[in-house]
VOTI-847407 format. One line per field, with one value per atom (N, C-alpha, C): residue number from 1; x, y, z; atom name; residue in one letter. Coordinates in Angstrom, 3 decimals. Example, Ala and Ser with C-alpha at 12.3 -4.5 7.8 and 13.67 -1.06 7.14 Angstrom:
<pts>
seq <- c(1	1	1	2	2	2) $
u <- c(13.190	12.300	13.200	12.850	13.670	12.900) $
v <- c(-5.690	-4.500	-3.300	-2.250	-1.060	0.030) $
w <- c(7.800	7.800	7.800	7.080	7.140	7.870) $
atom <- c(N	CA	C	N	CA	C) $
type <- c(A	A	A	S	S	S) $
</pts>
This chain:
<pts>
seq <- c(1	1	1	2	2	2	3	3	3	4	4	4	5	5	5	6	6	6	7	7	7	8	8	8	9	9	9	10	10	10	11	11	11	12	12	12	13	13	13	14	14	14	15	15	15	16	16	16	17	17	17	18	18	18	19	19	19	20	20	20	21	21	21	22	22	22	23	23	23	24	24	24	25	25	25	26	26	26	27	27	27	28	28	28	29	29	29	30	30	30	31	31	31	32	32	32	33	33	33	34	34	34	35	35	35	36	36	36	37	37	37	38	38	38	39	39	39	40	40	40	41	41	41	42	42	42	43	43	43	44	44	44	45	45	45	46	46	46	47	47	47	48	48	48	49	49	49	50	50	50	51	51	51	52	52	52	53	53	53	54	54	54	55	55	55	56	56	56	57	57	57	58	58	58	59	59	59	60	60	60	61	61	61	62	62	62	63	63	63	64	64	64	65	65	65	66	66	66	67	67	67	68	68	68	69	69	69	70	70	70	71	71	71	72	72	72	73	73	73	74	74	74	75	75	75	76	76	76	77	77	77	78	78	78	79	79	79	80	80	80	81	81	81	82	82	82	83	83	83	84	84	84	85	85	85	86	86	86	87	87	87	88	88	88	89	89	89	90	90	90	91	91	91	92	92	92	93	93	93	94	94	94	95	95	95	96	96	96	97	97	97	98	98	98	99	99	99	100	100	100	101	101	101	102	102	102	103	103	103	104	104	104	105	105	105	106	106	106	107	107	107	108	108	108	109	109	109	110	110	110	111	111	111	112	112	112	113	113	113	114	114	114	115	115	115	116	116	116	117	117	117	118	118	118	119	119	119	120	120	120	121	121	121	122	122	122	123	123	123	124	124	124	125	125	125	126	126	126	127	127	127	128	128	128	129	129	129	130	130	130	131	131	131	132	132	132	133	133	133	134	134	134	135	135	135	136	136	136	137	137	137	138	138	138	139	139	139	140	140	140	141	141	141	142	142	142	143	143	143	144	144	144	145	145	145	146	146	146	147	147	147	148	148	148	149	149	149	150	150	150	151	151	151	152	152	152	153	153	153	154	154	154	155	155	155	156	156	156	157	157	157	158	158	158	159	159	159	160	160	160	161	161	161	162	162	162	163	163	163	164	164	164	165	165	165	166	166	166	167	167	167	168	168	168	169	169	169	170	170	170	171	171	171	172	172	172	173	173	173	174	174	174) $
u <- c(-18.916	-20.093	-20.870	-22.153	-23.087	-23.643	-23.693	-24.424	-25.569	-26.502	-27.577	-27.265	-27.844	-27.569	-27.897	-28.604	-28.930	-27.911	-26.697	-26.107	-25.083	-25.275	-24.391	-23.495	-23.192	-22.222	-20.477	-20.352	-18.892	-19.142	-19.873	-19.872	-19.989	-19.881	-20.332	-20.444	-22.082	-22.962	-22.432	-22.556	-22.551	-24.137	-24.641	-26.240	-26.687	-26.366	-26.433	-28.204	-28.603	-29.658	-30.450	-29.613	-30.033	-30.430	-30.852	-31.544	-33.182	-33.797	-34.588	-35.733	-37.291	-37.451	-37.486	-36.727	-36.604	-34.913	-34.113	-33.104	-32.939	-33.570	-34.013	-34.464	-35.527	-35.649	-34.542	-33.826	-32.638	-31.954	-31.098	-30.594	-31.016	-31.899	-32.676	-32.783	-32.767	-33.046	-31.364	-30.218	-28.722	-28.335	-28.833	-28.507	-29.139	-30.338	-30.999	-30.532	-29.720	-28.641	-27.533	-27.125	-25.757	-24.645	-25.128	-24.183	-23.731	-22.728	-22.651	-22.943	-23.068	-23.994	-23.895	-23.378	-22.887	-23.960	-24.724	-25.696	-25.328	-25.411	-24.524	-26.116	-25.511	-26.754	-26.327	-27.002	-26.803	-27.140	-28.167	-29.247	-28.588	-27.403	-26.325	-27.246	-28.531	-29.177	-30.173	-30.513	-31.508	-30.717	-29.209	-28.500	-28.300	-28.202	-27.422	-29.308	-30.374	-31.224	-31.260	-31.182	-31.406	-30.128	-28.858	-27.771	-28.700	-28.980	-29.840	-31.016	-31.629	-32.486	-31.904	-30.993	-29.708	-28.897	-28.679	-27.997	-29.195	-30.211	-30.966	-31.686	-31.570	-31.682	-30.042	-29.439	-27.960	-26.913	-27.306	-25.999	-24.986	-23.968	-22.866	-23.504	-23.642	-23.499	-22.788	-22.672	-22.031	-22.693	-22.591	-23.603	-22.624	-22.424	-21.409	-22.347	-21.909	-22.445	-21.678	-22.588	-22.411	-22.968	-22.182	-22.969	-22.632	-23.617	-23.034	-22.324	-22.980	-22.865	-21.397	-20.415	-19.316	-18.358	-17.041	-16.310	-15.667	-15.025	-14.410	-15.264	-16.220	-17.040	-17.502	-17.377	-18.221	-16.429	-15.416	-14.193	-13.888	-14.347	-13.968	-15.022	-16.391	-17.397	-16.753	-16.103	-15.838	-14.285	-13.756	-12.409	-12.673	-14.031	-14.347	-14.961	-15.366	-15.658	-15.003	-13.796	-12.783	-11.799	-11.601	-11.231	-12.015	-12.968	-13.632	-14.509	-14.710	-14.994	-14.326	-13.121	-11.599	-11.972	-13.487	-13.942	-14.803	-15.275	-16.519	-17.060	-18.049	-18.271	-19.866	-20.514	-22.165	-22.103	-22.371	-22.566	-24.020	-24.873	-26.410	-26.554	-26.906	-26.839	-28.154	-28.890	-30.252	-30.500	-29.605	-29.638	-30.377	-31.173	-31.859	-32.638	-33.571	-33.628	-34.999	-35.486	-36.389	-37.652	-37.711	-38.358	-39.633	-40.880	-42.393	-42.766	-42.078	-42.699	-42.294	-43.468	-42.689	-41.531	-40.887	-40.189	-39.661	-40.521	-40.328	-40.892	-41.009	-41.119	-39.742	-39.183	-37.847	-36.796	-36.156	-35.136	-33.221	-32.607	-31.762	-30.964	-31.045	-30.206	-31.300	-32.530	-33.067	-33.006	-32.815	-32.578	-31.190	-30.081	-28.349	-28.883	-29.969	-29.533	-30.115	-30.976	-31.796	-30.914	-30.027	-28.996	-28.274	-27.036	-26.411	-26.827	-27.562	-27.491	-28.408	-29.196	-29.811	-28.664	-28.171	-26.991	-25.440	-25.313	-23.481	-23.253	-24.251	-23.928	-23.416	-24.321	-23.409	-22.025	-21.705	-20.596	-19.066	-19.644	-18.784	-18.407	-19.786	-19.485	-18.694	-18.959	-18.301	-16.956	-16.960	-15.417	-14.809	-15.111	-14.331	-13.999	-15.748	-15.390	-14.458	-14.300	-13.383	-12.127	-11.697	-10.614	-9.913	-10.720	-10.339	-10.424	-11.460	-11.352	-9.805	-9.763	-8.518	-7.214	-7.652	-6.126	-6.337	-7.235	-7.374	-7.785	-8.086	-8.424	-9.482	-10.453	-11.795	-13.070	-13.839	-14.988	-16.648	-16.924	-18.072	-19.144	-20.402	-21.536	-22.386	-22.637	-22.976	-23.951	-25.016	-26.637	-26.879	-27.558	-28.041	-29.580	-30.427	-31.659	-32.704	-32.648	-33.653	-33.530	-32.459	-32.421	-33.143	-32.694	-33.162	-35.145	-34.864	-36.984	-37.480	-37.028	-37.568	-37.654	-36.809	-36.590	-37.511	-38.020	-38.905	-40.558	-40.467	-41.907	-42.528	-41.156	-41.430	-41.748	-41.341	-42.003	-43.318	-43.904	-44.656	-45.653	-45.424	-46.906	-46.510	-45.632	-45.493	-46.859	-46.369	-47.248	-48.497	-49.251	-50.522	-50.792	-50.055	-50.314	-51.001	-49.977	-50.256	-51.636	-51.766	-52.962	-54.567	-54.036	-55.098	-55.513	-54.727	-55.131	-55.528	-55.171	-55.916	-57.056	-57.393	-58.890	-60.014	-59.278	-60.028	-60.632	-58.981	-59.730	-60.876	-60.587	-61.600	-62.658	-63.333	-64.127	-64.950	-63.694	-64.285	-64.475	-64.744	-64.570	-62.996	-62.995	-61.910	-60.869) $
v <- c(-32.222	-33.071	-32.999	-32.594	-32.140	-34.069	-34.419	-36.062	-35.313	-36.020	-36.034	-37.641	-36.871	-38.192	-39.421	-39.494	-41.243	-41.412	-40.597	-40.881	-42.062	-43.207	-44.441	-44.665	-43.915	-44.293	-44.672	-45.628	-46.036	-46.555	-46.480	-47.697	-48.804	-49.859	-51.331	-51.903	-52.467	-52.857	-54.495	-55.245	-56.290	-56.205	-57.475	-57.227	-58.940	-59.240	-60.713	-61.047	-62.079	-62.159	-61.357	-61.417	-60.080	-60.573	-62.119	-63.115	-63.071	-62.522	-62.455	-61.715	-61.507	-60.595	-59.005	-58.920	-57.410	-57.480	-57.703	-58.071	-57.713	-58.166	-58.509	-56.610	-56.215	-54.964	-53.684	-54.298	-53.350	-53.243	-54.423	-54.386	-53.602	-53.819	-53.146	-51.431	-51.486	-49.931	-49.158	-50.083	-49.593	-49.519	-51.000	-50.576	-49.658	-48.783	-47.887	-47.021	-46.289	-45.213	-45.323	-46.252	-46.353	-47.477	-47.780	-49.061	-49.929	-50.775	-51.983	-52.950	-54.019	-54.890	-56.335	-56.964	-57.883	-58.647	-59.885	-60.423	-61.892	-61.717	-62.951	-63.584	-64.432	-65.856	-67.192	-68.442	-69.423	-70.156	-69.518	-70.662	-69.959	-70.541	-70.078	-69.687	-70.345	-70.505	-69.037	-69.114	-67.873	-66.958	-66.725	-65.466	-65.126	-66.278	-65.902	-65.201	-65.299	-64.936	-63.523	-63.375	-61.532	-60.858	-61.706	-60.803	-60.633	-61.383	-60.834	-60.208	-60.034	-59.367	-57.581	-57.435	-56.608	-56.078	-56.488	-56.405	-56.026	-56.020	-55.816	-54.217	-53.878	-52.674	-51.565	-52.157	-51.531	-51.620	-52.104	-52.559	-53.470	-53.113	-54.485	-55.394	-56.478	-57.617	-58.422	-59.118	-60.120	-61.225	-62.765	-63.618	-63.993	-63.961	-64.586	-65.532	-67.008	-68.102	-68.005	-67.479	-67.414	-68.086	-68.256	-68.970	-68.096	-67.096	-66.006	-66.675	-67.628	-68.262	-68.275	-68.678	-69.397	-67.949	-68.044	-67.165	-67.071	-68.225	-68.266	-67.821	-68.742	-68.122	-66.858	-66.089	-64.689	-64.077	-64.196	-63.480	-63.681	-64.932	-65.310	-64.441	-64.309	-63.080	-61.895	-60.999	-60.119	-60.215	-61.082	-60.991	-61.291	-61.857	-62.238	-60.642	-59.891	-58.539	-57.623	-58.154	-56.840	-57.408	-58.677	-59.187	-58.822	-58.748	-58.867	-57.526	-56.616	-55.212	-54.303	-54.518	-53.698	-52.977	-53.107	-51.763	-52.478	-51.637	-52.436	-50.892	-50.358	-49.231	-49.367	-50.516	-50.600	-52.210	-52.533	-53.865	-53.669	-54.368	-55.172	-56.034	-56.380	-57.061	-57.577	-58.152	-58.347	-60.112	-61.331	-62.460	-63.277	-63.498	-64.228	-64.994	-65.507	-67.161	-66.716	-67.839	-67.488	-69.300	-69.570	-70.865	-70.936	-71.424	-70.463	-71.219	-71.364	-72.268	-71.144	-71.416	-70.618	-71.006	-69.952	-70.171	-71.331	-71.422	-72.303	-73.969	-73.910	-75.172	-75.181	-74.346	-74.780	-75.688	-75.908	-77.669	-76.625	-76.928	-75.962	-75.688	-76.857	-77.067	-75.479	-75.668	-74.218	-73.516	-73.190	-72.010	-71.443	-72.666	-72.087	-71.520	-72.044	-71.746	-69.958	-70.032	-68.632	-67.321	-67.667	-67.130	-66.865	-67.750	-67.756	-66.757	-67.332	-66.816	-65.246	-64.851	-63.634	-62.187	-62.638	-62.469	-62.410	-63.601	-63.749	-63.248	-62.869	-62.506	-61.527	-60.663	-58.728	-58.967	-59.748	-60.102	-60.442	-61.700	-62.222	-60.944	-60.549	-59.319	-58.175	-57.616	-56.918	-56.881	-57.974	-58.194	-58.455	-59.142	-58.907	-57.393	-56.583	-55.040	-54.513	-54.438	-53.712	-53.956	-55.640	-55.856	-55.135	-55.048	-54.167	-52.663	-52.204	-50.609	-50.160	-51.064	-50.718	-50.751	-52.016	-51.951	-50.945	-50.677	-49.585	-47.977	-47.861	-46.518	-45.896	-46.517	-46.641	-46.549	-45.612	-45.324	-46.562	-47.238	-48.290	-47.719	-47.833	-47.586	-49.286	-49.995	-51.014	-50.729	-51.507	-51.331	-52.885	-52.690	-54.085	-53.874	-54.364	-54.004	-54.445	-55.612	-56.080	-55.398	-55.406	-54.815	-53.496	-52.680	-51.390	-51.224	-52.050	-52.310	-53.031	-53.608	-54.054	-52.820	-51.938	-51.072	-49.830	-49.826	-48.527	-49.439	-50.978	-51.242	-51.581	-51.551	-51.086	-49.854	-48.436	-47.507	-47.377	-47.945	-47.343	-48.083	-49.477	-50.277	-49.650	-48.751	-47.994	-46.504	-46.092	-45.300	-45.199	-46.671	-47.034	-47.232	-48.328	-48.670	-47.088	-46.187	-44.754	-44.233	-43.994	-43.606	-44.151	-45.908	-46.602	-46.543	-45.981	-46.043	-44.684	-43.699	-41.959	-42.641	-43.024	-43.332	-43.935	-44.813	-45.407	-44.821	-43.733	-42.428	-41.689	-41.259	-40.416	-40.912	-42.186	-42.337	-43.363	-44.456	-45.069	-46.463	-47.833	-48.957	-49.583	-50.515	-50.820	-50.082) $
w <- c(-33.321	-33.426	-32.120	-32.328	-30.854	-30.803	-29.621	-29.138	-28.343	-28.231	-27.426	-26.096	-24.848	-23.828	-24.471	-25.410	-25.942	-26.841	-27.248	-28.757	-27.887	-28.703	-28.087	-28.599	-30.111	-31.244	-30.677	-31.217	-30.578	-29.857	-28.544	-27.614	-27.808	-26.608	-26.321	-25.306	-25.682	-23.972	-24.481	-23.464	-23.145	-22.131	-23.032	-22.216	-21.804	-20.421	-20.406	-20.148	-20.383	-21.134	-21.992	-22.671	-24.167	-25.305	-25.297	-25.675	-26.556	-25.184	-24.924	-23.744	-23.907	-22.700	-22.652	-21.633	-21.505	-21.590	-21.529	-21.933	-23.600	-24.408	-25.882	-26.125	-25.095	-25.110	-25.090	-24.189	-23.767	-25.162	-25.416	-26.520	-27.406	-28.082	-28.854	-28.885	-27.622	-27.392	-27.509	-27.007	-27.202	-28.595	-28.982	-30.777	-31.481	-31.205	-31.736	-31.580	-29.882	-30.000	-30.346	-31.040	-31.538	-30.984	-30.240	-29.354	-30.270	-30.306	-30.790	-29.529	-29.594	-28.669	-28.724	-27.323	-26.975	-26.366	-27.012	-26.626	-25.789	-24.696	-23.682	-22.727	-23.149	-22.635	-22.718	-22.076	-22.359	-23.428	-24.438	-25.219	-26.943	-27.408	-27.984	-29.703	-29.895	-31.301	-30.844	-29.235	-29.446	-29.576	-28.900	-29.082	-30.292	-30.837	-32.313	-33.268	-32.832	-33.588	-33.004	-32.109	-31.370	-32.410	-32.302	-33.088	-34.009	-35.380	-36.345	-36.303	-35.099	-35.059	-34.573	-33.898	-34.287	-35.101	-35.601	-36.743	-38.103	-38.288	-38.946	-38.117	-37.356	-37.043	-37.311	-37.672	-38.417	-37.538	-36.324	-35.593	-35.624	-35.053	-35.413	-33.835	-33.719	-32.799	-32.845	-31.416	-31.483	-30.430	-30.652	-29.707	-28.891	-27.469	-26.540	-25.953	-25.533	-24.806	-23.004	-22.065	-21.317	-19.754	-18.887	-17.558	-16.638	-16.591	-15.353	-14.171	-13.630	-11.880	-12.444	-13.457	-13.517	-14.268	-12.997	-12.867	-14.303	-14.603	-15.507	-17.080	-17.360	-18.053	-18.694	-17.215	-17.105	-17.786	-17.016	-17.693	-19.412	-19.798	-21.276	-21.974	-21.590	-22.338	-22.203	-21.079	-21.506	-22.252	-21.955	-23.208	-24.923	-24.649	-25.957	-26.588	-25.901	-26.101	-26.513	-25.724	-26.294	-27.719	-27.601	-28.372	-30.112	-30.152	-31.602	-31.324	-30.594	-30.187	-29.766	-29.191	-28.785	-27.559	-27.160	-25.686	-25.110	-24.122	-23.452	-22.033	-22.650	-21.963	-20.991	-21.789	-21.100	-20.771	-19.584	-19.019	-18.328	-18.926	-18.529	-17.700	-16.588	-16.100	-16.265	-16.895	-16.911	-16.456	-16.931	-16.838	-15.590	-15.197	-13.765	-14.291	-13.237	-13.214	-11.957	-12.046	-10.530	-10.759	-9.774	-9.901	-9.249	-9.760	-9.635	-8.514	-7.455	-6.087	-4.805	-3.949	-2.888	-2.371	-1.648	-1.160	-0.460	0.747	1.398	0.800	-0.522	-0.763	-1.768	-2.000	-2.891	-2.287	-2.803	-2.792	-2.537	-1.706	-1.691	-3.154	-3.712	-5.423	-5.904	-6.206	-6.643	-6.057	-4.628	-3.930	-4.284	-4.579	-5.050	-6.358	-7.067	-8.563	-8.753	-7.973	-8.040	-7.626	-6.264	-5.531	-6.497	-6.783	-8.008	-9.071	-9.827	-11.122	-10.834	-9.521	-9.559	-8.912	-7.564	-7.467	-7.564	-7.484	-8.024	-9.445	-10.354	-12.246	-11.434	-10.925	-10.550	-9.898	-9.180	-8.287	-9.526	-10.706	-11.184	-12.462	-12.686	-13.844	-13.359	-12.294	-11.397	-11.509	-10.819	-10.695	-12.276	-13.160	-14.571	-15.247	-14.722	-14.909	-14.478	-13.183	-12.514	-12.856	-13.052	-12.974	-14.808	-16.271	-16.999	-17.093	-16.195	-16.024	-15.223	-14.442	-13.800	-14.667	-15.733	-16.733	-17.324	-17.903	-18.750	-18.384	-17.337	-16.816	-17.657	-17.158	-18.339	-17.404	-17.805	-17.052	-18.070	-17.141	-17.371	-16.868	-17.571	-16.971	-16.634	-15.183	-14.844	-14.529	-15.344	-14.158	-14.624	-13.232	-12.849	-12.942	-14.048	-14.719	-13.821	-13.270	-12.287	-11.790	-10.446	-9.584	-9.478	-10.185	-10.885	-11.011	-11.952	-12.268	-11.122	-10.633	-8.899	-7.880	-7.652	-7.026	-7.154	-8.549	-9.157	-8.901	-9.284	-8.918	-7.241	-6.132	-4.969	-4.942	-5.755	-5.012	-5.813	-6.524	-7.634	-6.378	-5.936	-4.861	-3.980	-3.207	-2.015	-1.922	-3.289	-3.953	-3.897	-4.475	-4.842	-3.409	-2.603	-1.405	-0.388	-0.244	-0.099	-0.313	-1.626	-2.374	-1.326	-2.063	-1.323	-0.068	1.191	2.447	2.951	2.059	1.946	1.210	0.399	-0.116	1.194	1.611	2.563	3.914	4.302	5.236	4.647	3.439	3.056	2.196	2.354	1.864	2.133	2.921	4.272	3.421	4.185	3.386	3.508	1.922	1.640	0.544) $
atom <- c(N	CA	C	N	CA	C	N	CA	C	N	CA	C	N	CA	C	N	CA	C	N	CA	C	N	CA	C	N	CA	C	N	CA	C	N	CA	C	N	CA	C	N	CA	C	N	CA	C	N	CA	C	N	CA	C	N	CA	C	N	CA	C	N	CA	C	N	CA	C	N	CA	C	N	CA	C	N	CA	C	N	CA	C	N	CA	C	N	CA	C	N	CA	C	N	CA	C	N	CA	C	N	CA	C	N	CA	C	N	CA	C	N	CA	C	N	CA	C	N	CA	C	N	CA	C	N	CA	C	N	CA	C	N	CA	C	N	CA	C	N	CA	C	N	CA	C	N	CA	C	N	CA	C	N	CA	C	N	CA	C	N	CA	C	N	CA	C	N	CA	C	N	CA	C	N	CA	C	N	CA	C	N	CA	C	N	CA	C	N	CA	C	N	CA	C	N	CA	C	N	CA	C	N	CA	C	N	CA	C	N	CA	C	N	CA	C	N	CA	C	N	CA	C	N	CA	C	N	CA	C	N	CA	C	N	CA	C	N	CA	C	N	CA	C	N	CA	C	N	CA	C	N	CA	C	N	CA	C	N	CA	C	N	CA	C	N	CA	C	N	CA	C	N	CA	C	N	CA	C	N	CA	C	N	CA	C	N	CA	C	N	CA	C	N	CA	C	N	CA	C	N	CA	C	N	CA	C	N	CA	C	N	CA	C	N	CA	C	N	CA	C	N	CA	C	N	CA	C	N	CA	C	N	CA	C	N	CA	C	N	CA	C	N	CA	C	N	CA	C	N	CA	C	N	CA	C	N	CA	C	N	CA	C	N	CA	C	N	CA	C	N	CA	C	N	CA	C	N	CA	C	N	CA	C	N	CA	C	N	CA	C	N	CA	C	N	CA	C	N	CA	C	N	CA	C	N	CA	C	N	CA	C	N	CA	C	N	CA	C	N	CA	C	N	CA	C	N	CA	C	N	CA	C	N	CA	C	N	CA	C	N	CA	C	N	CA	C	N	CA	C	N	CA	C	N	CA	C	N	CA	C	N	CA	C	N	CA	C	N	CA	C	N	CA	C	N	CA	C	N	CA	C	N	CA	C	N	CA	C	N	CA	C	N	CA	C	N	CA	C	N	CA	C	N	CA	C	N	CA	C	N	CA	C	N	CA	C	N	CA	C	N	CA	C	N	CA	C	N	CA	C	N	CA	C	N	CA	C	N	CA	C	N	CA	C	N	CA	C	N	CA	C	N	CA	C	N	CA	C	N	CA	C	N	CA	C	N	CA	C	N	CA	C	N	CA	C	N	CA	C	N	CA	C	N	CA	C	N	CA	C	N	CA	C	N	CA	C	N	CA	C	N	CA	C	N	CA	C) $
type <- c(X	X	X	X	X	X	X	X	X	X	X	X	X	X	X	X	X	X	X	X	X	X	X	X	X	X	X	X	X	X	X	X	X	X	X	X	X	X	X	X	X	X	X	X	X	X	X	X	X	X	X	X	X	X	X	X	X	X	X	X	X	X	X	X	X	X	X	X	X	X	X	X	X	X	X	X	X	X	X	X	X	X	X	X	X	X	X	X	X	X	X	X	X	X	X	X	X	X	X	X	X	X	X	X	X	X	X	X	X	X	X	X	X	X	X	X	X	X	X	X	X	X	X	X	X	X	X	X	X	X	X	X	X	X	X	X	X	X	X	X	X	X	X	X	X	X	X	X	X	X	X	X	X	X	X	X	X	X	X	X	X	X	X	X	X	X	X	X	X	X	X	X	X	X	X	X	X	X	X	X	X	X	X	X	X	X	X	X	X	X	X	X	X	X	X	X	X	X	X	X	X	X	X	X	X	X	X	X	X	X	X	X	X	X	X	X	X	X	X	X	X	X	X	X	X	X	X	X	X	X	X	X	X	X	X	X	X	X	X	X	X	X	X	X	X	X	X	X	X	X	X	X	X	X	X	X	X	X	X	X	X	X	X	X	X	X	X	X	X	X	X	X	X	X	X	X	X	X	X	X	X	X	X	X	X	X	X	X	X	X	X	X	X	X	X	X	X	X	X	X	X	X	X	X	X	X	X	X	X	X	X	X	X	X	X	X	X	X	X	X	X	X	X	X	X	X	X	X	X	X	X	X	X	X	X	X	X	X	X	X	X	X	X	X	X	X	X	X	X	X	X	X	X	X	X	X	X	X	X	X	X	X	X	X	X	X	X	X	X	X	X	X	X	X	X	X	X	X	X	X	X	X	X	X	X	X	X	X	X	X	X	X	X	X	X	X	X	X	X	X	X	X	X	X	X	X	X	X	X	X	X	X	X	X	X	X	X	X	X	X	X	X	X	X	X	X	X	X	X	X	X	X	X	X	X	X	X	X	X	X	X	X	X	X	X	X	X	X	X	X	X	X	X	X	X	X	X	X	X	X	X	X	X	X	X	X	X	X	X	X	X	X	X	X	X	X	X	X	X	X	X	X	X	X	X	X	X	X	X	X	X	X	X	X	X	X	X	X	X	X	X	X	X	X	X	X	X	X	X	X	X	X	X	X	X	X	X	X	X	X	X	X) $
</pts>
């Protein structure tokens, strides 16, 4: 049987905020190559509508209720994974939080929560990954999606930024 790099068949992502968003996107796009697909979030009625919105593209899903910041939590999603999926080969890290004030006017309670839940998910997921790749001697593919799309829309304004200040030599102005 020839796969193409997108053939996902057999796998399973775990995609935390896969809810909704771009998250909602991802999913979408794993169950289309074949993934089965682990939709982990807190808001337990929207997960359960993405599963059907999943599952109506021919995938198997499943809705996990999750609190990244919380260790324990984050370990019961992926046991709940293997448990009623038997594998776990794609972990999403997509789940964050962000509170629309500057900085320096945030309250430290929103500064933990932003910390937390933007950082510590990769830390707590991490560590649940590792700790079953290691039982199992199992190769995971982990991306951390922000991180990732943050990283590509720094170079893309590095880029423009670039562009824009050769325009300005050569043409003078702003």
């Amino acid at each position: 049987m020839q796969t193409t790099p997108f053939d996902l068949t057999g796998k399973v992502a775990i995609v935390t905020g896969g809810n909704g968003g771009i998250g909602l996107g991802m999913a979408r796009g794993l169950a289309r190559a074949g993934a089965s697909i682990v939709i982990a979030g807190r808001n337990k009625a929207k997960s359960e509508d993405a599963v059907r919105d999943i599952e109506m593209l021919g995938a198997k899903a499943l809705a996990v209720t999750v609190d990244v910041t919380d260790k324990v939590s984050v370990a019961d999603m992926v046991e709940t994974t293997l448990k009623q999926l038997g594998r776990l080969d794609i972990l999403i890290n997509n789940a964050g939080t962000s509170v629309r004030h500057p900085a320096h006017m945030l309250s430290l309670e929103d500064w933990h929560t932003v910390i937390d839940t933007n950082l510590l998910k990769s830390r707590l997921s991490g560590d649940e990954r590792s700790r079953w790749r290691q039982d199992h001697q199992h190769r995971l593919n982990d991306v951390d999606f922000r991180r990732e799309l943050r990283a590509r829309l720094c170079r893309q304004q590095r880029r423009h930024r670039a562009v824009h200040q050769v325009h300005r030599v050569v043409v003078g102005g702003r």
